[in-house]
LUMMARNU-967462 format. One line per field, with one value per atom (N, C-alpha, C): residue in one letter; atom name; residue number from 0; x, y negated, z. Coordinates in steps of 0.001 Angstrom, whole numbers. Atoms other than C-alpha are relative to their C-alpha. Layout:
<gukols>
rest (A|...)
atom (CA|...)
nr (NUM|...)
u (X|...)
v (Y|...)
w (Z|...)
</gukols>
This chain:
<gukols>
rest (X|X|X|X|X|X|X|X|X|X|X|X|X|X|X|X|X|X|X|X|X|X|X|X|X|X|X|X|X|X|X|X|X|X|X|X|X|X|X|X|X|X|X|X|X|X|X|X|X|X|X|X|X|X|X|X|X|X|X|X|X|X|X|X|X|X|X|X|X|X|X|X|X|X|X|X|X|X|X|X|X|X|X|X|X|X|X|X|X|X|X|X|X|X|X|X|X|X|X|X|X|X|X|X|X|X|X|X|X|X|X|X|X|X|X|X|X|X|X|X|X|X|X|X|X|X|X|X|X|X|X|X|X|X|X|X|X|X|X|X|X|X|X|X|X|X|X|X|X|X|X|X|X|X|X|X|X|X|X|X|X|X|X|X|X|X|X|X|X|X|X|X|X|X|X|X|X|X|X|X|X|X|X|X|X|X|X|X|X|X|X|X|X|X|X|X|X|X|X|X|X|X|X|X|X|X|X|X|X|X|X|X|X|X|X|X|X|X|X|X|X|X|X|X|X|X|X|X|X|X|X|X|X|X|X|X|X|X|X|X|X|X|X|X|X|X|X|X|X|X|X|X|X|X|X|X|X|X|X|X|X|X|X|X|X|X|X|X|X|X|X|X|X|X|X|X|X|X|X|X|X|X|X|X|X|X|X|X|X|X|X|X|X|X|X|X|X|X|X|X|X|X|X|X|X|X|X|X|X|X|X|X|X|X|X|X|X|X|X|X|X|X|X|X|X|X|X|X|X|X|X|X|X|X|X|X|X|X|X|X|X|X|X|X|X|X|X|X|X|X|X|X|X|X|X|X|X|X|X|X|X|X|X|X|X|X|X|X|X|X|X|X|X|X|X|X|X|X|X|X|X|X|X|X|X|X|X|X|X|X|X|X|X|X|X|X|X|X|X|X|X|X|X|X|X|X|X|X|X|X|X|X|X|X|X|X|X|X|X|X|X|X|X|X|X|X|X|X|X|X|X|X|X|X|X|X|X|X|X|X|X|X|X|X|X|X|X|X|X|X|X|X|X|X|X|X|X|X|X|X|X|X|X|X|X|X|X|X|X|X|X|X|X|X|X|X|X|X|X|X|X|X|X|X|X|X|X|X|X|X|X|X|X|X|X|X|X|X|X|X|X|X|X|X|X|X|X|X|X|X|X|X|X|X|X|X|X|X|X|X|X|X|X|X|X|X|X|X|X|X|X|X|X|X|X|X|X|X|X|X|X|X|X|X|X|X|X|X|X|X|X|X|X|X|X|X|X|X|X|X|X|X|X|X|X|X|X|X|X|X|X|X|X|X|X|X|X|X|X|X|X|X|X|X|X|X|X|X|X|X|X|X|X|X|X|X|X|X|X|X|X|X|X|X|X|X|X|X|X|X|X|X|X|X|X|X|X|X|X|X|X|X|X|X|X|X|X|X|X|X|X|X|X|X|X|X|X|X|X|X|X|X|X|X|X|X|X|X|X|X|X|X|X|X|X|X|X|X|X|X|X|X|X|X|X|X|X|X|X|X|X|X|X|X|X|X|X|X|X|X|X|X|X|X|X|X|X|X|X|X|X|X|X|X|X|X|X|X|X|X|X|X|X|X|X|X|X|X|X|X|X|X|X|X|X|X|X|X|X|X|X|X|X)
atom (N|CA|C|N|CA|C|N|CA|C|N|CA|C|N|CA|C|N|CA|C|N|CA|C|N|CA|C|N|CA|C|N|CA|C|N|CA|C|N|CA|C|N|CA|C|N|CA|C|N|CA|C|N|CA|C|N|CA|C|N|CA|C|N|CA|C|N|CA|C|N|CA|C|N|CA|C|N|CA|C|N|CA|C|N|CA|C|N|CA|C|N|CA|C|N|CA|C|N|CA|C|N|CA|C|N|CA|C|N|CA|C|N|CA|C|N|CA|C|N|CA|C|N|CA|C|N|CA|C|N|CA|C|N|CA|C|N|CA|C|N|CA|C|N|CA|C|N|CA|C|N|CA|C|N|CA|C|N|CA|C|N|CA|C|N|CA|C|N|CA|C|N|CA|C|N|CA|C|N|CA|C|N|CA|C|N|CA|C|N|CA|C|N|CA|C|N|CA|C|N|CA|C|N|CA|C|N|CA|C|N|CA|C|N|CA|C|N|CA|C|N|CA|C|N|CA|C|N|CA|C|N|CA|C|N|CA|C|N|CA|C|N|CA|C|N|CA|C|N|CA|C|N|CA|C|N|CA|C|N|CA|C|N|CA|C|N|CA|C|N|CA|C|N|CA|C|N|CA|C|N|CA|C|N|CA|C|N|CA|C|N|CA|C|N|CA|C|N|CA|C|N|CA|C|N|CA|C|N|CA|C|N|CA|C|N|CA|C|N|CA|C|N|CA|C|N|CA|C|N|CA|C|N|CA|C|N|CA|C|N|CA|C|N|CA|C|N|CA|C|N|CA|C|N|CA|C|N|CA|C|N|CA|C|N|CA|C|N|CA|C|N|CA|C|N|CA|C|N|CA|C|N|CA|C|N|CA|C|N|CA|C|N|CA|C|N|CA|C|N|CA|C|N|CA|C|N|CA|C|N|CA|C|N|CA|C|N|CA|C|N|CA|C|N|CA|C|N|CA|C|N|CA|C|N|CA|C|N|CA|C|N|CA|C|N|CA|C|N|CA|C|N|CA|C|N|CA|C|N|CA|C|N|CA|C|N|CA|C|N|CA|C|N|CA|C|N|CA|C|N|CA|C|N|CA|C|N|CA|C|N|CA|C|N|CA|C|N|CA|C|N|CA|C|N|CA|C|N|CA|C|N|CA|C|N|CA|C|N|CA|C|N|CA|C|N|CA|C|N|CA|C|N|CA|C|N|CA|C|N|CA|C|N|CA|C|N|CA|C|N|CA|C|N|CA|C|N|CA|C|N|CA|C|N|CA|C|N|CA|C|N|CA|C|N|CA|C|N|CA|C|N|CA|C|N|CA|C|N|CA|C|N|CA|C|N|CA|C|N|CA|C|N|CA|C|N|CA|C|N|CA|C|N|CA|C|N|CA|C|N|CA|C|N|CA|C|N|CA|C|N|CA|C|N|CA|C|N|CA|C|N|CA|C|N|CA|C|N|CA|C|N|CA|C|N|CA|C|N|CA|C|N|CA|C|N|CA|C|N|CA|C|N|CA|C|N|CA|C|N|CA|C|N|CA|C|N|CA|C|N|CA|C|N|CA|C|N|CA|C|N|CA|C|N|CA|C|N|CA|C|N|CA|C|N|CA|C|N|CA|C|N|CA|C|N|CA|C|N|CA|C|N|CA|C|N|CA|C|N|CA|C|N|CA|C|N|CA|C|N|CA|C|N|CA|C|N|CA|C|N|CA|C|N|CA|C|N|CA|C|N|CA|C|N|CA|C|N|CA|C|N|CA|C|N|CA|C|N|CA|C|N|CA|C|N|CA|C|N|CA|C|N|CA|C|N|CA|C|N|CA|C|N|CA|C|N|CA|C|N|CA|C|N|CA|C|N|CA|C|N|CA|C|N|CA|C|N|CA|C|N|CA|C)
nr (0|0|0|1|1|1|2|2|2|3|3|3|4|4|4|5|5|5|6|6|6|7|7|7|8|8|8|9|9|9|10|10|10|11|11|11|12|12|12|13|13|13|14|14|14|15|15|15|16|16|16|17|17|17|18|18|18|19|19|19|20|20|20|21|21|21|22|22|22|23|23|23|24|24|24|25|25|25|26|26|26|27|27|27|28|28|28|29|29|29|30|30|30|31|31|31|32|32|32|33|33|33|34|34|34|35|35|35|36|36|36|37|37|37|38|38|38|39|39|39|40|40|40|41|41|41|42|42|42|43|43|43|44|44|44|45|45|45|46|46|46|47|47|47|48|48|48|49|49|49|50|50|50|51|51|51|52|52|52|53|53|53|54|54|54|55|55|55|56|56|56|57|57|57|58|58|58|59|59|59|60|60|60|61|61|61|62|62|62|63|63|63|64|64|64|65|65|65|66|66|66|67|67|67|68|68|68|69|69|69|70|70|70|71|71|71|72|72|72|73|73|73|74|74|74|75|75|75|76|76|76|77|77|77|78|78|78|79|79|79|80|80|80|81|81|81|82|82|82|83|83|83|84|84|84|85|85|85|86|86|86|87|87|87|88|88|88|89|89|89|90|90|90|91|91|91|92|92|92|93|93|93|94|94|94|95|95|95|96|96|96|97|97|97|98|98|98|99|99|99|100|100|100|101|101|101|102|102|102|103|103|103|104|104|104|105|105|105|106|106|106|107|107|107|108|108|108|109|109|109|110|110|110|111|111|111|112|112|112|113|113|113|114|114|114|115|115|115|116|116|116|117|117|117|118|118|118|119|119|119|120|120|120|121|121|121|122|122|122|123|123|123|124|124|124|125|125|125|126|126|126|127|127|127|128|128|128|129|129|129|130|130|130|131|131|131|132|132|132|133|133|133|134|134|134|135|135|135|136|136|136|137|137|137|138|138|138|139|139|139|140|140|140|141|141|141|142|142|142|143|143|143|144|144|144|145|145|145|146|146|146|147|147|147|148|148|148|149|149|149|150|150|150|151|151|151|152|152|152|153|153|153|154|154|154|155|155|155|156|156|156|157|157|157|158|158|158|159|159|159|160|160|160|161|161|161|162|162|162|163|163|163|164|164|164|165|165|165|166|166|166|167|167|167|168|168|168|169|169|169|170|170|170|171|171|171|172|172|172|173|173|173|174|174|174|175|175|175|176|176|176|177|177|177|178|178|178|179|179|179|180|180|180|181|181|181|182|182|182|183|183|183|184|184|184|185|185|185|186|186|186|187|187|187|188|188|188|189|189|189|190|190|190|191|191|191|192|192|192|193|193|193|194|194|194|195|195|195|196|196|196|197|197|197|198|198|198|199|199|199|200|200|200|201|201|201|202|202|202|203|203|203|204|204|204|205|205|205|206|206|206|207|207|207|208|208|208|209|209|209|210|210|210|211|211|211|212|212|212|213|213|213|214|214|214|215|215|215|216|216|216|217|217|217|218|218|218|219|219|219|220|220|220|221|221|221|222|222|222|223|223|223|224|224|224|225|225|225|226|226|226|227|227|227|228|228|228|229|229|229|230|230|230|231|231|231|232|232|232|233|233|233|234|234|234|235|235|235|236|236|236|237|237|237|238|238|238|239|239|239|240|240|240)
u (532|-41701|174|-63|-40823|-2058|1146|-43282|63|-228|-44685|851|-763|-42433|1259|-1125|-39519|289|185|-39974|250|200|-40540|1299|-1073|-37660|1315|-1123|-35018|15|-218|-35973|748|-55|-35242|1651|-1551|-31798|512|-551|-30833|-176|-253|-31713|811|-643|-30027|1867|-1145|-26636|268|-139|-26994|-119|338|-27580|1224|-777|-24930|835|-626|-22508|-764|812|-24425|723|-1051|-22008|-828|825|-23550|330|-876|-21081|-341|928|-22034|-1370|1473|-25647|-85|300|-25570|630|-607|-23305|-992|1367|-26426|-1107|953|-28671|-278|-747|-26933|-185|292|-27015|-1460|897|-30358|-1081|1048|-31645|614|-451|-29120|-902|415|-30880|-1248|1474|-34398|52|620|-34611|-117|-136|-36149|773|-883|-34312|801|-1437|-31266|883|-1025|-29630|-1164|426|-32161|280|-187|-31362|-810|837|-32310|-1214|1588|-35328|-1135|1025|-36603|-139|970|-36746|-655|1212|-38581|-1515|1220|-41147|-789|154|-41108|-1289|637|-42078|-871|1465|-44429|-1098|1300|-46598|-266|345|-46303|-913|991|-47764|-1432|1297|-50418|-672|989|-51640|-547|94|-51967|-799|795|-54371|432|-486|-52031|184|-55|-52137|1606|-1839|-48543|-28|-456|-46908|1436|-1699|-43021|158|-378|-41782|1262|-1575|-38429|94|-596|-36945|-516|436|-37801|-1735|1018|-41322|-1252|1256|-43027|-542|494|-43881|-1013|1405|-46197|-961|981|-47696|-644|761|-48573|-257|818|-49738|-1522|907|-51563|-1291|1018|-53602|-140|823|-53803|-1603|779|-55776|-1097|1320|-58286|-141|694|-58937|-891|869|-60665|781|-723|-58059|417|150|-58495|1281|-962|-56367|1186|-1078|-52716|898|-998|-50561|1523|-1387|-46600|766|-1416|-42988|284|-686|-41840|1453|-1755|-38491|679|-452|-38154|-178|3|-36879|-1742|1471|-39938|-807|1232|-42487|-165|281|-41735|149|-29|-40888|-1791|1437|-44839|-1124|860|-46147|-76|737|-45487|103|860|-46430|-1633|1407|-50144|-829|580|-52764|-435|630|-54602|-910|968|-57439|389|-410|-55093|904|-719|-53950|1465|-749|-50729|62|-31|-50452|1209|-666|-47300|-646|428|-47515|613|-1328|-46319|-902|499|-48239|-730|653|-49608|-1019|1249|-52190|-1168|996|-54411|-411|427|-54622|-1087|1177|-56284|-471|249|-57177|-1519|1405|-60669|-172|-223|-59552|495|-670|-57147|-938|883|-59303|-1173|1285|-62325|132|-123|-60911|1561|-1651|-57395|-396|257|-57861|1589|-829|-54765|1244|-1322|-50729|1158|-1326|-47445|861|-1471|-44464|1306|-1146|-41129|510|-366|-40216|1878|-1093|-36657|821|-547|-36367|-1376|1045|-38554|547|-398|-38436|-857|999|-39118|-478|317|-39946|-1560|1141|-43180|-704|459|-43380|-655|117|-43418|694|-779|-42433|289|-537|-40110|244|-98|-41058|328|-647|-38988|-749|960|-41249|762|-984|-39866|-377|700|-40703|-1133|1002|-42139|-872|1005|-43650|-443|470|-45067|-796|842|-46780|-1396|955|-49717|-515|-119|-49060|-726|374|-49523|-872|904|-52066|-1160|1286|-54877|-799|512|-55705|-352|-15|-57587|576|-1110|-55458|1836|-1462|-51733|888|-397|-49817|2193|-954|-46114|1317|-1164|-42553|1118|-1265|-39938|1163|-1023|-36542|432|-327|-36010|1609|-1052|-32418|4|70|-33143|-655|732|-35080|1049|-1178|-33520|-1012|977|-34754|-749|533|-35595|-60|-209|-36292|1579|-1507|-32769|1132|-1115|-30597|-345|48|-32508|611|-626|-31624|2050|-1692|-27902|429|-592|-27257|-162|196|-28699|734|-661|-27024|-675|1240|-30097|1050|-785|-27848|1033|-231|-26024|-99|1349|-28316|-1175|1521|-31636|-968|1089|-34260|-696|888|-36378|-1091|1582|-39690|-71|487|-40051|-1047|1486|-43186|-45|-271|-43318|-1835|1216|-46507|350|426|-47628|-1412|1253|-50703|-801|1629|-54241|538|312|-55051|-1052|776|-57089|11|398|-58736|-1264|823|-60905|45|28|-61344|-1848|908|-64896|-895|237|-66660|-20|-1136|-63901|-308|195|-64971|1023|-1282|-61971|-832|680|-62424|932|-1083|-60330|-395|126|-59577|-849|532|-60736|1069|-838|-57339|1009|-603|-55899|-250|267|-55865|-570|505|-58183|325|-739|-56314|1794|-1796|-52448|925|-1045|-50212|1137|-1161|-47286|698|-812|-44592|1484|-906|-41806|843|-633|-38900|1182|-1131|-36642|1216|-900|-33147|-228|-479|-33766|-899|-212|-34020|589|-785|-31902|525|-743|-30674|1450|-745|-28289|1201|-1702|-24603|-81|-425|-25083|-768|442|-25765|-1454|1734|-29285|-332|34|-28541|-17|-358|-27597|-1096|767|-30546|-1064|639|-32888|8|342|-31539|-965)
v (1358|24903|-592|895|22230|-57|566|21823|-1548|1982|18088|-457|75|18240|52|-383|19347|-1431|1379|16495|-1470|1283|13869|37|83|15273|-330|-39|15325|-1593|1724|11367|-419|360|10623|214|-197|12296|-936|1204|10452|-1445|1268|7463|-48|306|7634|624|98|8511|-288|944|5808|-1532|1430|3448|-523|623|1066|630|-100|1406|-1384|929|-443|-1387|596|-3219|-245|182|-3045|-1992|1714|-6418|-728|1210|-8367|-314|331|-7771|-739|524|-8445|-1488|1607|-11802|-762|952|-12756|-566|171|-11789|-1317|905|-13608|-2072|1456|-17122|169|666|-16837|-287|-97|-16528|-1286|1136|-19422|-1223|561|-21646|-961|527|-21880|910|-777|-19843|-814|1018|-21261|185|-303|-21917|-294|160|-22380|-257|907|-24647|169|-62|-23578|14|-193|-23846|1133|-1074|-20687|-106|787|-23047|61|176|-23942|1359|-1114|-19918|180|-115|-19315|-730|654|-22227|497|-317|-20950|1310|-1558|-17363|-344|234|-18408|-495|1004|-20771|1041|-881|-18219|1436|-1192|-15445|-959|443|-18036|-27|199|-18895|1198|-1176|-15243|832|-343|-14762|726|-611|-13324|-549|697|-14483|219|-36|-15386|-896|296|-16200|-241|-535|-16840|261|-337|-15601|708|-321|-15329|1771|-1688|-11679|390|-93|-12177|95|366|-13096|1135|-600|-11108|983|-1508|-7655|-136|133|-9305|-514|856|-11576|924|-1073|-8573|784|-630|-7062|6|708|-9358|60|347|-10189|1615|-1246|-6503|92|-554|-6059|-1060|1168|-9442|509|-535|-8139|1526|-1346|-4926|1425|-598|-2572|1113|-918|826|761|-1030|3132|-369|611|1813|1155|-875|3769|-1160|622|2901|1252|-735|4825|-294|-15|5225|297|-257|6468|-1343|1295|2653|-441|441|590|-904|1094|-2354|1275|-716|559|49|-245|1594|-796|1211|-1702|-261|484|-2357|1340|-1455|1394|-468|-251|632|-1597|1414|-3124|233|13|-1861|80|1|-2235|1089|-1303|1443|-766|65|89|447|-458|857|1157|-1540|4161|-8|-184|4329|1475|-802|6849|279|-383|8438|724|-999|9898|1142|-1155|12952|1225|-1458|15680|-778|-228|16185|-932|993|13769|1240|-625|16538|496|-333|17741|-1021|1267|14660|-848|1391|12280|-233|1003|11679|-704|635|10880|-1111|1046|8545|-1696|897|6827|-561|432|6688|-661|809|5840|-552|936|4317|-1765|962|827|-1340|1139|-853|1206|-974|261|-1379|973|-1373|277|-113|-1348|-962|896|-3005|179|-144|-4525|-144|213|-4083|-1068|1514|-7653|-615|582|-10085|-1049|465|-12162|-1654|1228|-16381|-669|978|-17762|409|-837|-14991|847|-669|-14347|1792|-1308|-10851|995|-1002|-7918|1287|-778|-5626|1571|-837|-2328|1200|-1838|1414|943|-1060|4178|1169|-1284|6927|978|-743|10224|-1103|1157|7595|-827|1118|4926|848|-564|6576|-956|1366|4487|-309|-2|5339|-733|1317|3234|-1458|1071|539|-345|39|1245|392|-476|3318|-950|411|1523|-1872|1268|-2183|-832|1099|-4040|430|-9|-3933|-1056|1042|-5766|604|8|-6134|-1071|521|-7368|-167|284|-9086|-1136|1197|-10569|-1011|1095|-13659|-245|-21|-13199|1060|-781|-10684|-319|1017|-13327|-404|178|-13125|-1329|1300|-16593|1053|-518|-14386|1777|-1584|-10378|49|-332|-10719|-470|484|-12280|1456|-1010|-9402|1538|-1426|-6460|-473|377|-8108|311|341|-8687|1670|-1278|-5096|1020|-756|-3519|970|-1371|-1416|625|-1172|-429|876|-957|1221|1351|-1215|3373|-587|678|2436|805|-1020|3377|750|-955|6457|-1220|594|4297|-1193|973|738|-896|449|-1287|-1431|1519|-4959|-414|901|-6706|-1060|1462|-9937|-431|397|-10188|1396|-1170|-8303|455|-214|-6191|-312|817|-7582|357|-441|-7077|-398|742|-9057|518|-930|-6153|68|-100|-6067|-1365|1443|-9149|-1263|1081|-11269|-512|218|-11351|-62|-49|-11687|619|-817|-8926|459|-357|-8038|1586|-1604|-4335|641|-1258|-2547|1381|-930|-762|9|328|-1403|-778|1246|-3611|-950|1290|-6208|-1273|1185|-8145|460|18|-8698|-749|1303|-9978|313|526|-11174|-611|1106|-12180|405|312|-13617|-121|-113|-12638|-950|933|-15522|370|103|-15873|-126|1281|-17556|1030|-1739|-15148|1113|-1024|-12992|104|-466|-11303|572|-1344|-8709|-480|165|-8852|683|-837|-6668|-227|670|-7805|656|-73|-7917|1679|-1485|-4618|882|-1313|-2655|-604|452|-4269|886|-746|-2632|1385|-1575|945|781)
w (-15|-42800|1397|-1111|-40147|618|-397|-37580|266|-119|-36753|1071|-1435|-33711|-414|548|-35383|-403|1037|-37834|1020|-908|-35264|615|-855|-33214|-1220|1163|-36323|-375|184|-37088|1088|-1123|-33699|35|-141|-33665|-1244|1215|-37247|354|-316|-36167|1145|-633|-33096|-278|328|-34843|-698|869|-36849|743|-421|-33915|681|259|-33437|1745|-1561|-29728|615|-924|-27021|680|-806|-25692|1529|-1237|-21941|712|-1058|-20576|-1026|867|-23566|517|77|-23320|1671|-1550|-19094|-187|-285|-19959|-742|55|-21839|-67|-886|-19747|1416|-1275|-16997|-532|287|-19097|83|136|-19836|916|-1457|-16450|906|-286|-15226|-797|785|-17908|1017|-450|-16157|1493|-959|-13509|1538|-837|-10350|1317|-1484|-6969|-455|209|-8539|1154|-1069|-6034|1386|-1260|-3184|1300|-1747|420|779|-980|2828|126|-235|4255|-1396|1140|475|-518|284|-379|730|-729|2703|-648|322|1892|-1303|1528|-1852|124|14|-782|752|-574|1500|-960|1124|-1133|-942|1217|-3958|1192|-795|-1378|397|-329|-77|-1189|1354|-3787|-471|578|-4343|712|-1132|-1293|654|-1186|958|1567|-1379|4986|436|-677|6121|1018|-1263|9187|222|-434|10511|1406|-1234|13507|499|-13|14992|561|-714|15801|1198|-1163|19128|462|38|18619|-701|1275|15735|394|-764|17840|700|-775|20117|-684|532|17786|-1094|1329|15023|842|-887|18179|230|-612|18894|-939|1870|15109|-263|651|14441|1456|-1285|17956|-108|-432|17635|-1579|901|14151|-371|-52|15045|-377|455|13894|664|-1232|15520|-419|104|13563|-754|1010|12013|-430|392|9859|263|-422|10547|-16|-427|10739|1139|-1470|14103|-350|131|12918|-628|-150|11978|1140|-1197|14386|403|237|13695|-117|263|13152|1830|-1346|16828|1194|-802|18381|-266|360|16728|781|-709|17843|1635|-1457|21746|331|-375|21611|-68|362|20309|1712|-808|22864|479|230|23699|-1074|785|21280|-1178|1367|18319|360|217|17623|-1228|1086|15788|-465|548|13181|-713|1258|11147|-799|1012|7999|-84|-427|8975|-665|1039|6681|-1209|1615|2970|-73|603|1352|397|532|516|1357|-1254|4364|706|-912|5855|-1150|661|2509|214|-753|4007|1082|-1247|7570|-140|379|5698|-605|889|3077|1338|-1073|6093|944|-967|9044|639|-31|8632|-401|466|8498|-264|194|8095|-54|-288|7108|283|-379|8140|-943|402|6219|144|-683|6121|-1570|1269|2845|266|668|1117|308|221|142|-698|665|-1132|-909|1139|-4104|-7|-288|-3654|-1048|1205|-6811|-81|-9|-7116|1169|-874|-3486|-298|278|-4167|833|-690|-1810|-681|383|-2919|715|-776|-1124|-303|106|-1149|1076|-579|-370|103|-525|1271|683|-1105|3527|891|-1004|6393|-438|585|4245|-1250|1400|962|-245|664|-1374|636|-727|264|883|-1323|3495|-234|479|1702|-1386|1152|-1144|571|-493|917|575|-803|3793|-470|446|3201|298|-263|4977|111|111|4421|488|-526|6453|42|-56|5596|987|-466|7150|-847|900|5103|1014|-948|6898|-855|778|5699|-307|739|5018|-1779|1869|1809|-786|1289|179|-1012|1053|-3429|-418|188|-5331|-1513|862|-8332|-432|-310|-9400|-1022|544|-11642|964|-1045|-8569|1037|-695|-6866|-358|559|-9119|93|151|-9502|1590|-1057|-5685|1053|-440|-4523|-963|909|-7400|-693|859|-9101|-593|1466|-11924|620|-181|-9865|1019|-777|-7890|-190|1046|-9443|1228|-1139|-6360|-1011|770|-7493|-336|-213|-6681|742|-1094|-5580|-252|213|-5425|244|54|-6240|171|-902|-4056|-389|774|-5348|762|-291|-3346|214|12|-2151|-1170|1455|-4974|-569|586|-7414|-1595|1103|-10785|-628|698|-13416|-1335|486|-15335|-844|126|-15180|-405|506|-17101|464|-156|-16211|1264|-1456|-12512|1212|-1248|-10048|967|-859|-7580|1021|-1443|-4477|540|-629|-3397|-1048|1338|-6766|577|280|-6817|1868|-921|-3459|1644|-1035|-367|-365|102|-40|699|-968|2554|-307|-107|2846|977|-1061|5665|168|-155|5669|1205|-1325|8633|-549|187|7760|1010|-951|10008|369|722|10092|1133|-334|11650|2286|-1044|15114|1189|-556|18087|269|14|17594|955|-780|20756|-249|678|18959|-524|806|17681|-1266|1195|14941|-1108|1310|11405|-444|577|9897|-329|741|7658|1187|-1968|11179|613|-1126|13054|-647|557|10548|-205|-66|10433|905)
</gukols>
């Protein structure tokens, strides 16, 4: 006698050699119209995604800022240090983590994540009060940061600590997340793990109360790295390794 597993698994195979050939380039050509159709930004100018991603992050209670290349190190120096902010998590083996590590004042301690959750997750949760990261790309229609967690940053960085304060260069502003998956090429290296920010975290879960930092950060900042500044000869992608 078949077990219920058997059974379940044996449908599964029949139907799937009964299911039709997939045409992949069809289906993407109309995917591709139907996102031309409506999708916003279309005809955007550089300037109007900036403004875009900024408004959709402000409506979403996130604190944003711009600041040229030249600029943004002292000034997220500056706002972590008049906000009380003793202990910061950050990558030093990023360039921006460690351009931000020896701008800090002594009052803030930078921290890597350089061992196991389970070794320190009370030191973390207790007295970490803020993480840095350095998004991907960001996305202007839903102001949304598109962040890849990795050895240095783990999701953590930016989920533990209440304040999360990110960096997006304003050249990898896609206008939407399908110009974003198309133009980075997901499909063909699909990141293991990336984490799409939309705001604090937040949750009206509980009789229908909007609530900030249930699941996450209760604050969120944003600096927008724009173009202007730039000392450097070498393209955006190379300025970031």
């Amino acid at each position: 006698m078949l077990t219920s597993r058997e059974r379940i698994l044996g449908k599964l195979r029949a139907a799937g050699a009964r299911a039709p050939t997939l045409d992949t380039a069809s289906m993407d050509h109309r995917i591709d119209l139907h996102y031309a159709t409506w999708r916003p930004l279309a005809e955007a100018t550089h300037e109007q995604r900036i403004d875009a991603f900024e408004r959709a992050l402000i409506a979403a209670h996130a604190e944003v800022w711009r600041a040229s290349a030249a600029t943004w190190v002292a000034e997220m120096a500056r706002r972590i240090a008049d906000a009380g902010v003793s202990r910061l998590l950050l990558d030093t083996q990023r360039a921006e983590g460690a351009a931000l590590a020896a701008a800090l004042p002594d009052t803030v301690e930078p921290l890597p994540f350089a061992q196991p959750i389970e070794t320190w997750k009370r030191e973390l949760f207790d007295t970490v009060e803020a993480g840095f990261t350095v998004a991907r790309s960001g996305i202007a229609a839903t102001g949304t940061l598109v962040i890849e967690p990795d050895r240095g940053s783990p999701r953590t960085m930016s989920l533990a600590p209440p304040l999360h304060i990110a960096l997006v260069h304003a050249d990898t502003l896609h206008r939407d997340l399908h110009e974003a998956a198309r133009a980075e090429r997901w499909r063909e290296g699909m990141p293991t793990n990336l984490a799409l920010v939309s705001g604090p975290s937040k949750t009206s879960d509980i009789q229908q109360t909007l609530a900030y930092g249930a699941h996450g950060p209760r604050r969120l900042w944003v600096v927008i790295v724009t173009d202007e500044g730039k000392t450097s000869t070498a393209t955006p992608t190379e300025q970031r390794r």
